[in-house]
C-alpha positions in Angstrom: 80.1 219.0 150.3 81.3 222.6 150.2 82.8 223.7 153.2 82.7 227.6 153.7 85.8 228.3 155.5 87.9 227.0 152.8 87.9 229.6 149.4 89.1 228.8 145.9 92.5 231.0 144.7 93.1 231.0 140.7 96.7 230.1 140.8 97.6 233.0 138.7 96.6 235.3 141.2 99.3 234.1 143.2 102.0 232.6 140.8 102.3 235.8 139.5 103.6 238.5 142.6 105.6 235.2 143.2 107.3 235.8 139.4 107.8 238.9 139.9 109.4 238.6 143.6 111.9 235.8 142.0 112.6 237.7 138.9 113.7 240.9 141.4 116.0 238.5 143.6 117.6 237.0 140.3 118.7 240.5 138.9 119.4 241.3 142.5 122.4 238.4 142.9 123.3 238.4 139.1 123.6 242.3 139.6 125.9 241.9 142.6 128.0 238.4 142.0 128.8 238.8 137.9 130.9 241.8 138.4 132.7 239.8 140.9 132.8 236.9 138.9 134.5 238.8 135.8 136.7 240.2 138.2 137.5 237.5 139.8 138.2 235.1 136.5 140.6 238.2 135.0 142.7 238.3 138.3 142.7 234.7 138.0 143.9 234.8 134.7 146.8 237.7 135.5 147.5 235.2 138.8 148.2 232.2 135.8 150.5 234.7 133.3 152.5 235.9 136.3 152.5 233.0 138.8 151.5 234.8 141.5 149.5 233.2 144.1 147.9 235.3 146.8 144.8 234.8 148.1 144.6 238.3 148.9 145.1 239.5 145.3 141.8 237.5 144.6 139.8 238.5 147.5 140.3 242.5 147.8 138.9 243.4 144.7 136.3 241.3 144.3 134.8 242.1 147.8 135.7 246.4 146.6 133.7 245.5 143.5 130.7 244.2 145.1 130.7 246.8 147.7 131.0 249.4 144.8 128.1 248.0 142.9 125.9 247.7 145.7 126.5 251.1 146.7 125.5 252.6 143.3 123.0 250.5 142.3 121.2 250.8 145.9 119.1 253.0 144.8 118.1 251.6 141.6 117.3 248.3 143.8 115.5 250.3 146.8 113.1 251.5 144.3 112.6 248.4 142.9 111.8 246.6 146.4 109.7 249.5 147.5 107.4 249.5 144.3 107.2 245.6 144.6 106.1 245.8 147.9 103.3 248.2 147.5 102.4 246.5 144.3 101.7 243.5 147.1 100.0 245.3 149.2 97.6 247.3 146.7 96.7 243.6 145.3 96.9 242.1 148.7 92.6 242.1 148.9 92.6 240.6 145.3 94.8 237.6 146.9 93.2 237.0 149.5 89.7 236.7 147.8 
């Protein structure tokens, strides 16, 4: 019994925007926390040769780093958002077929 309310999706159709949507918020984070990871192990290391333990020292320039990244690659990532939201919305008729 076929019931015509109910419609059949291929799962590509919709395993793909998905892809691509995970994909963006990967490069997104990795974009964002591995310049404040580096940061944070090379302080961490300078902390160990010196013996100085603040938390402050640790804190401060990862948080300036991120902040710095974010602000010039906010562009770069704007466009990339945008463009993956029309993408969705051109193929939204596709998806919901």
């Amino acid at each position: 019994m076929h019931n015509d309310r109910y419609f059949e999706v291929e799962y590509y159709t919709l395993i793909d925007p998905f892809k691509q949507l995970l994909w963006i918020v990967m490069v997104v984070v990795a974009l964002i926390t591995l310049p404040a990871l580096l940061i944070g192990i090379s302080i961490s290391i300078f902390q160990a040769a010196t013996q100085i333990n603040d938390m402050s020292l640790t804190f401060i320039p990862k948080l300036l780093v991120m902040i710095l990244v974010l602000i010039f690659s906010l562009p770069w990532l704007l466009s990339k958002l945008v463009s993956m939201t029309q993408d969705l919305m051109f193929h939204l008729p596709q998806y919901l077929s």
